[in-house]
C-alpha positions as protocol buffer text, in pm:
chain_id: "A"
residue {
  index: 1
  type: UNK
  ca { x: 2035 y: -8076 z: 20643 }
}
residue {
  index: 2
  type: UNK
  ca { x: 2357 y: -8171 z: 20447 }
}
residue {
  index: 3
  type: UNK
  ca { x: 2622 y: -7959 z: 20303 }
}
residue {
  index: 4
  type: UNK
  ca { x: 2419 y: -7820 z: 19983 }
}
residue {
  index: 5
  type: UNK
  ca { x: 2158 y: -8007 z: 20042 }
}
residue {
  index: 6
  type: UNK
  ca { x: 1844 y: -8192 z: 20217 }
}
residue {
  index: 7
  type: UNK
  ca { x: 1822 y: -8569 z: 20328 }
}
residue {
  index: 8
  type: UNK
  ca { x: 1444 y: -8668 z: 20375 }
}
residue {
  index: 9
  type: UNK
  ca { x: 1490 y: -9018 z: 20602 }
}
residue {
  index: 10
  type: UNK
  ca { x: 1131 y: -9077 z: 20707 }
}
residue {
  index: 11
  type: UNK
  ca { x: 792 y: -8966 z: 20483 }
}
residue {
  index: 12
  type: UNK
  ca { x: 747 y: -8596 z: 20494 }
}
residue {
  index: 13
  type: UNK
  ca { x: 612 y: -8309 z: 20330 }
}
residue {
  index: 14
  type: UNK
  ca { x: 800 y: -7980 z: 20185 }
}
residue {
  index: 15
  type: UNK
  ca { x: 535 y: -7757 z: 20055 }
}
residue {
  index: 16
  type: UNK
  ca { x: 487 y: -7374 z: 19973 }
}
residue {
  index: 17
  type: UNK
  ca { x: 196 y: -7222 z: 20228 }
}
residue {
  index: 18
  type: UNK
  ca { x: -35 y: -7091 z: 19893 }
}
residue {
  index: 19
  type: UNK
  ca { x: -38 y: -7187 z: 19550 }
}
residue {
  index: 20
  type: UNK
  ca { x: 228 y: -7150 z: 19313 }
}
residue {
  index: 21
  type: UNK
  ca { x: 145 y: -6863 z: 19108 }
}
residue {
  index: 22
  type: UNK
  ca { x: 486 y: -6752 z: 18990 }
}
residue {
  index: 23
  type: UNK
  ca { x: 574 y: -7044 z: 18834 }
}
residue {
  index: 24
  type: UNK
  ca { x: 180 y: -7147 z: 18726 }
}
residue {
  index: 25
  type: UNK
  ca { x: 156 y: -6815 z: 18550 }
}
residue {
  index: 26
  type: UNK
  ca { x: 505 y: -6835 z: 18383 }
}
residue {
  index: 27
  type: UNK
  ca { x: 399 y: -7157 z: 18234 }
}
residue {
  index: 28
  type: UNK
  ca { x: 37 y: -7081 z: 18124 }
}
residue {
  index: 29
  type: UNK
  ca { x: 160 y: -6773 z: 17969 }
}
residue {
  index: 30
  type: UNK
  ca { x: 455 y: -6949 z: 17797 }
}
residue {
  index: 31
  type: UNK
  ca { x: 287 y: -7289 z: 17744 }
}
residue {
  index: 32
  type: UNK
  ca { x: 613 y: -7434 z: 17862 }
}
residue {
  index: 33
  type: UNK
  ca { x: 774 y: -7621 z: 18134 }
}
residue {
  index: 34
  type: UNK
  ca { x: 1097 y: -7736 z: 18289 }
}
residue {
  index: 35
  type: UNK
  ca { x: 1130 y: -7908 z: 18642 }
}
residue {
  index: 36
  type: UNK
  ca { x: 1483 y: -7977 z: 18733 }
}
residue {
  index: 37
  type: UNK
  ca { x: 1627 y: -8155 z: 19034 }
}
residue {
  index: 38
  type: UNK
  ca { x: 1951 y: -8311 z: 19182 }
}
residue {
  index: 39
  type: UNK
  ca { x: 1827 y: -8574 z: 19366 }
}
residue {
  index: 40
  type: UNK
  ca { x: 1987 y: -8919 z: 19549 }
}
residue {
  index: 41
  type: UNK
  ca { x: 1714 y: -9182 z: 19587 }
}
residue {
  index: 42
  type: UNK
  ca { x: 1772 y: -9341 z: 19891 }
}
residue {
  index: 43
  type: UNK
  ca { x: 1660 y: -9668 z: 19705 }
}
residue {
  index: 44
  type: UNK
  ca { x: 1533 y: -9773 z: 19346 }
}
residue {
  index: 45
  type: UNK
  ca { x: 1238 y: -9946 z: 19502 }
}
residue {
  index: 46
  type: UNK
  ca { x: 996 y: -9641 z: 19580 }
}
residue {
  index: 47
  type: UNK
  ca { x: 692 y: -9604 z: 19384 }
}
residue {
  index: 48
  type: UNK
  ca { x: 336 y: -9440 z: 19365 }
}
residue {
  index: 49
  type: UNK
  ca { x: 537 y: -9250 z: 19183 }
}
residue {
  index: 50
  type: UNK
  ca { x: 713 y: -9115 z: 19459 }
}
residue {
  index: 51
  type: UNK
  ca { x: 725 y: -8739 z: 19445 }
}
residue {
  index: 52
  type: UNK
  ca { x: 1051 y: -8511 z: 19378 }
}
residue {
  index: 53
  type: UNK
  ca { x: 884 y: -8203 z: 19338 }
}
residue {
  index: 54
  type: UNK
  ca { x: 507 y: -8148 z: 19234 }
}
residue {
  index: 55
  type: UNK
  ca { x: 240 y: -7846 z: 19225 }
}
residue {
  index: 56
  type: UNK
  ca { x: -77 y: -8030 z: 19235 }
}
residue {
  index: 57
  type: UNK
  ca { x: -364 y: -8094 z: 19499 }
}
residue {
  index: 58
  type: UNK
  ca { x: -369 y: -8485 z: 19508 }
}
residue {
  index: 59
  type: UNK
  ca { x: -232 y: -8844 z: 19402 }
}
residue {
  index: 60
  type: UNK
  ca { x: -504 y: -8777 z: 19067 }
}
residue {
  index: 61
  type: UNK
  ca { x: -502 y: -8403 z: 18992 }
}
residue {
  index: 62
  type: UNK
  ca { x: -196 y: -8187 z: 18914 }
}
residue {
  index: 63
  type: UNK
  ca { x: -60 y: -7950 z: 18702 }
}
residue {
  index: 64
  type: UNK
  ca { x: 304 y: -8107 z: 18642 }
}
residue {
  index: 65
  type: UNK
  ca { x: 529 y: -8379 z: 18842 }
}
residue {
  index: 66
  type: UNK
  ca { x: 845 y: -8553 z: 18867 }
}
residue {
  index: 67
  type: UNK
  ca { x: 891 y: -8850 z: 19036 }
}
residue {
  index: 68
  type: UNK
  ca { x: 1053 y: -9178 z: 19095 }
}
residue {
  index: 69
  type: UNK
  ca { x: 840 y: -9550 z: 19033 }
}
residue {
  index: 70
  type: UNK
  ca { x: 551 y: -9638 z: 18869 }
}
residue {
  index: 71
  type: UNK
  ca { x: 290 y: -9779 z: 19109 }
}
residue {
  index: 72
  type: UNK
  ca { x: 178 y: -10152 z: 19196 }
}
residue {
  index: 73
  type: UNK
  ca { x: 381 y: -10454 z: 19043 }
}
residue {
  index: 74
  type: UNK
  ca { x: 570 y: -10194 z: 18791 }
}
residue {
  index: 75
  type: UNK
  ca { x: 936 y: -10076 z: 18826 }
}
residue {
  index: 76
  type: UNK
  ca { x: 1094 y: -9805 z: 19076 }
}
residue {
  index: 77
  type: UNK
  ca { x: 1403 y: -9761 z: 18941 }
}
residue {
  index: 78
  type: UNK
  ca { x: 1263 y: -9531 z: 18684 }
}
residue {
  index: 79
  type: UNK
  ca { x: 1152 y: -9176 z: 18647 }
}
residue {
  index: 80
  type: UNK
  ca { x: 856 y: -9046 z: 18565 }
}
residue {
  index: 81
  type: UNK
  ca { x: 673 y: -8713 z: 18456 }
}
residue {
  index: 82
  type: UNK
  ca { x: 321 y: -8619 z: 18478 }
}
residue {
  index: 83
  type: UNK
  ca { x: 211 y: -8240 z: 18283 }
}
residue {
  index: 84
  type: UNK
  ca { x: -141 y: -8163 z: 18227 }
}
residue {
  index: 85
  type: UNK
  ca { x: -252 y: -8022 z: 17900 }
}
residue {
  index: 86
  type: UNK
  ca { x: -567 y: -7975 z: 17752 }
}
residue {
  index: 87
  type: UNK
  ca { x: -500 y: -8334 z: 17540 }
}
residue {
  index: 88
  type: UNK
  ca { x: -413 y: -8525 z: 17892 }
}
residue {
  index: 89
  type: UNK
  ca { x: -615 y: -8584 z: 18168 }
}
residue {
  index: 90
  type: UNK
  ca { x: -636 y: -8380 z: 18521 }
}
residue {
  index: 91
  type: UNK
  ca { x: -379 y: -8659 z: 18664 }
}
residue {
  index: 92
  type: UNK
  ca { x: -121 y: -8542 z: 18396 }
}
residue {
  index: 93
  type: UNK
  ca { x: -170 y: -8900 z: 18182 }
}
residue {
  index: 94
  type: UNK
  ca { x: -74 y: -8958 z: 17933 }
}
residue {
  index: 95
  type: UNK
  ca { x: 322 y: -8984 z: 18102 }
}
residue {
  index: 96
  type: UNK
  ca { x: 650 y: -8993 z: 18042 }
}
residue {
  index: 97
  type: UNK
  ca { x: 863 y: -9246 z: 18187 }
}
residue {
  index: 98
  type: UNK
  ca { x: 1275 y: -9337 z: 18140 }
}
residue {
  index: 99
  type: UNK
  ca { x: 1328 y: -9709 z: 18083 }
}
residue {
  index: 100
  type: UNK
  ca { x: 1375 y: -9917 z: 18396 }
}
residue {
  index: 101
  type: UNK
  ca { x: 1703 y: -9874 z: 18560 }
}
residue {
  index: 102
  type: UNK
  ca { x: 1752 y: -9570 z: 18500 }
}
residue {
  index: 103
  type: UNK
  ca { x: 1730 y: -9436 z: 18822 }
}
residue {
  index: 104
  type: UNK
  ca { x: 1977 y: -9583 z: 19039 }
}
residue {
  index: 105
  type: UNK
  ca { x: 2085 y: -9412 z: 19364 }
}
residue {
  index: 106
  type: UNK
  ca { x: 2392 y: -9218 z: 19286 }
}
residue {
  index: 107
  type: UNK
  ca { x: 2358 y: -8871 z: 19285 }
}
residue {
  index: 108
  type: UNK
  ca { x: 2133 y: -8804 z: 18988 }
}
residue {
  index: 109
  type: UNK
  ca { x: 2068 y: -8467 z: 18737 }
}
residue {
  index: 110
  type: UNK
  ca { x: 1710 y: -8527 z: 18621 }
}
residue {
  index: 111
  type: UNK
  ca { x: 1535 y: -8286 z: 18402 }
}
residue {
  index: 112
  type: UNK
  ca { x: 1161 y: -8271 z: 18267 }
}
residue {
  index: 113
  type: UNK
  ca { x: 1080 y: -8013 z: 17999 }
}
residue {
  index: 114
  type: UNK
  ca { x: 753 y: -7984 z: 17771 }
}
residue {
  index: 115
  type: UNK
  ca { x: 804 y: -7698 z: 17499 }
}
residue {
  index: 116
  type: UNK
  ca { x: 510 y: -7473 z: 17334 }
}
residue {
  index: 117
  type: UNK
  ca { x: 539 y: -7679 z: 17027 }
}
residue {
  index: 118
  type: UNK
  ca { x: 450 y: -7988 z: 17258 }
}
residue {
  index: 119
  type: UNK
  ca { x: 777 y: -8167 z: 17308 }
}
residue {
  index: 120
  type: UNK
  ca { x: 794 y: -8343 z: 17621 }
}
residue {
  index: 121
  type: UNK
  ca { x: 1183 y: -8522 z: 17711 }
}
residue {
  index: 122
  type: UNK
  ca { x: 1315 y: -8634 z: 18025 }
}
residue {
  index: 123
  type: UNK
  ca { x: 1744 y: -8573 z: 18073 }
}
residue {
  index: 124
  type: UNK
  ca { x: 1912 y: -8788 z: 18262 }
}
residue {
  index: 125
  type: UNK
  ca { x: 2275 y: -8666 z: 18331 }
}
residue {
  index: 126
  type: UNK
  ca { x: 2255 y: -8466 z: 18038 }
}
residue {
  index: 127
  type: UNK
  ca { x: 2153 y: -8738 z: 17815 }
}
residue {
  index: 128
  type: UNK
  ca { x: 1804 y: -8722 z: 17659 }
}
residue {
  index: 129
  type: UNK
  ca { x: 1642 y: -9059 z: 17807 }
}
residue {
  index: 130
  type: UNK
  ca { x: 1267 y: -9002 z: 17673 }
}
residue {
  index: 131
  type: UNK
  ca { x: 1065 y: -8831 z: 17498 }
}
residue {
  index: 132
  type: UNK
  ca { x: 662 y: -8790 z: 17365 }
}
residue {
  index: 133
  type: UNK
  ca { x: 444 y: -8539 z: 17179 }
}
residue {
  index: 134
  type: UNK
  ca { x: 214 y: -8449 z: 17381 }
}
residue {
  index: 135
  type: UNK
  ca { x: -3 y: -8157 z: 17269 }
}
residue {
  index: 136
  type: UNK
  ca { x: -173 y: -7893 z: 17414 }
}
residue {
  index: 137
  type: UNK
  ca { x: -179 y: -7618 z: 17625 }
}
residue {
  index: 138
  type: UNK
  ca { x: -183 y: -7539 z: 18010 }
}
residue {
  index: 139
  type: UNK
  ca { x: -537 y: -7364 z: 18027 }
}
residue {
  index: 140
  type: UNK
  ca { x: -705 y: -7604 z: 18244 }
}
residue {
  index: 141
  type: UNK
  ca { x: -396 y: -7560 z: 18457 }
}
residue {
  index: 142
  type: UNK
  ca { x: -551 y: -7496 z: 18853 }
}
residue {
  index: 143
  type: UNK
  ca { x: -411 y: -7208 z: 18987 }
}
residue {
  index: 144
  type: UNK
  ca { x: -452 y: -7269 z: 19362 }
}
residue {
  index: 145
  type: UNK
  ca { x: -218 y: -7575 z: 19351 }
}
residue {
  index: 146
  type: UNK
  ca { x: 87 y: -7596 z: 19569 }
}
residue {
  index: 147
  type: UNK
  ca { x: 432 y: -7667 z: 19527 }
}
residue {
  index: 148
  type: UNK
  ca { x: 521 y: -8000 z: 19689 }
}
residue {
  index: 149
  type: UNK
  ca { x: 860 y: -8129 z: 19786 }
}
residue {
  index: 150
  type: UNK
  ca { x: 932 y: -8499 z: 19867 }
}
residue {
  index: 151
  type: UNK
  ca { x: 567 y: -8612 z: 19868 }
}
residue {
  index: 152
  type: UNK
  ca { x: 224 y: -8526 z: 19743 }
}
residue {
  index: 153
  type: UNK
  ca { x: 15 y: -8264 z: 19874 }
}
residue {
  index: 154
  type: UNK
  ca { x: -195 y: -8541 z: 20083 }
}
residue {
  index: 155
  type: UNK
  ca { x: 106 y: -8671 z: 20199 }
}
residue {
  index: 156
  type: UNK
  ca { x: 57 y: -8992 z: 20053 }
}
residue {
  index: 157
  type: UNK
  ca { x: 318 y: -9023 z: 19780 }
}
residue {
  index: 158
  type: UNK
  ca { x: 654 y: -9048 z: 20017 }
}
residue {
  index: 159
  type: UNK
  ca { x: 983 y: -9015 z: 19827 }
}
residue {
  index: 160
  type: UNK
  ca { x: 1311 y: -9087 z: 20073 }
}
residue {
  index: 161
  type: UNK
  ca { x: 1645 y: -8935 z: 19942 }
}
residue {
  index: 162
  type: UNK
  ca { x: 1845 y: -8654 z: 19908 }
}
residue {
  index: 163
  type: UNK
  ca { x: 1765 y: -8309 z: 19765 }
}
residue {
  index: 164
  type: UNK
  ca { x: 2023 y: -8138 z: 19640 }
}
residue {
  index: 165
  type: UNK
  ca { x: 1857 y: -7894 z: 19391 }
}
residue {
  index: 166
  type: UNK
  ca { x: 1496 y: -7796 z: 19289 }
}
residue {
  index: 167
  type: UNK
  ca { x: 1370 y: -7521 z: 19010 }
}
residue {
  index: 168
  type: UNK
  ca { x: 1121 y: -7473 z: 18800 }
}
residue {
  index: 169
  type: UNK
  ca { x: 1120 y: -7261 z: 18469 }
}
residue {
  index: 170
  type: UNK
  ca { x: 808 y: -7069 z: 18285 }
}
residue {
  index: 171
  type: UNK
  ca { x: 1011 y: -7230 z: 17996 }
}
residue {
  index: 172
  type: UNK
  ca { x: 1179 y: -7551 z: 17824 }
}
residue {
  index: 173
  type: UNK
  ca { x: 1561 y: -7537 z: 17906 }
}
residue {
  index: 174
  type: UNK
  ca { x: 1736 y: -7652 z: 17528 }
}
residue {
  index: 175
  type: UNK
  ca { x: 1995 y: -7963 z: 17552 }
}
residue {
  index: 176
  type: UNK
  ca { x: 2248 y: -7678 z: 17576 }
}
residue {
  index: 177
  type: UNK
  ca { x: 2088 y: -7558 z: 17871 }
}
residue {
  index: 178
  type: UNK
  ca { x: 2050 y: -7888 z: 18014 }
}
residue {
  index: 179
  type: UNK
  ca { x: 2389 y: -7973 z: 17989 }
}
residue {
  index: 180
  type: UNK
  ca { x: 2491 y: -7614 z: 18146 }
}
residue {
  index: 181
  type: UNK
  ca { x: 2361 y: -7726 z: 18438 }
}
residue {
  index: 182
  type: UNK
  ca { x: 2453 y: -8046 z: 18451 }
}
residue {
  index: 183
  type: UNK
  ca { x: 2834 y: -7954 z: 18403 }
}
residue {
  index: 184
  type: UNK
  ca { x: 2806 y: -7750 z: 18655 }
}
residue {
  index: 185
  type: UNK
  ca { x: 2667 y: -7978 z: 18930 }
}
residue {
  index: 186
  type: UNK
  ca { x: 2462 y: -8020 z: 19236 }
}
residue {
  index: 187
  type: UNK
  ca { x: 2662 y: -7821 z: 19461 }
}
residue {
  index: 188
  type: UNK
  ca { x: 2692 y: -7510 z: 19204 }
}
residue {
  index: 189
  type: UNK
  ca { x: 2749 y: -7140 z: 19361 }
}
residue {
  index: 190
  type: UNK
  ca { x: 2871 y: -7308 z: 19632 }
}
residue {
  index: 191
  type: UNK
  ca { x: 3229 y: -7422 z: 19758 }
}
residue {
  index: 192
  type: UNK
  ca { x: 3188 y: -7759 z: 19680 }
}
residue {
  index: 193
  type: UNK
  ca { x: 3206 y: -8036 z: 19433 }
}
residue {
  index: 194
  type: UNK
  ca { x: 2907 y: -8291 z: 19377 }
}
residue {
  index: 195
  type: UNK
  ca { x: 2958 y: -8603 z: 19599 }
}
């Protein structure tokens, strides 16, 4: 544990014991999405994509996930969202990815949102770093999956780093909203600054 916060030094998994409903029926109903983290790679080399935060069941079926890397010869030092629709397939693919280098491993805001009228953008520090159309809606969401922290649900997508905020919204936060949170930090409600 850190002050605000969660270092994960050696593969591990954080996950809820059932499925996710709360935030699985938010999003159906809504047929929106917004996954939000404060995170501190421990290095811009990790792929698979590493996991930040995922509800899914394995490395090919999900429901939506951030994460760091690509996977074989392609860049870490990206990230990279994954959101299954009815127009993508049960791995979330189409994705969106940031460019390479845009992960590096200072303290990072990184925010993933897919509105109901099938805008998906990824925020990085507040700044809009990607976006994609990507249509459709969450019925052939699976609502058994899990919340994952730090890895996939098999444990074999390892992400190494530090975890300084996680949350999910039933909804797509505006670049307002976005850059709310962003000004307010890592460490916000608490005593302290961000690092």
């Amino acid at each position: 544990w850190l002050s605000g916060g969660l270092s994960i030094n050696t593969a591990t998994l954080i996950s809820s014991p059932g499925a996710a409903t709360k935030v699985i029926s938010a999003a159906q109903v809504s047929n929106a999405i917004t996954v939000e983290a404060w995170v501190k790679p421990a290095n811009t080399t990790q792929k698979g994509p590493a996991r930040f935060a995922t509800i899914s069941a394995d490395p090919n079926n999900r429901n939506v996930t951030l994460s760091q890397g690509l996977w074989g010869d392609q860049p870490g030092n990206l990230f990279n969202a994954r959101l299954r629709t009815t127009s993508t397939n049960a791995n979330g693919q189409p994705e969106l990815s940031t460019a390479a280098g845009t992960l590096t491993t200072q303290l990072t805001h990184v925010v993933y949102t897919r509105d109901a009228a099938g805008t998906a953008k990824i925020y990085v520090n507040g700044v809009e770093s990607a976006s994609m159309s990507l249509t459709g809606d969450f019925s052939t969401w699976n609502t058994a999956y899990r919340l994952g922290l730090a890895n996939e649900l098999t444990a074999d997508r390892p992400w190494l780093g530090e975890l300084y905020l996680v949350a999910m919204y039933g909804k797509a936060l505006s670049q307002a909203e976005v850059n709310q949170n962003f000004d307010a930090g890592a460490l916000a409600g608490s005593n302290q600054m961000p690092v």
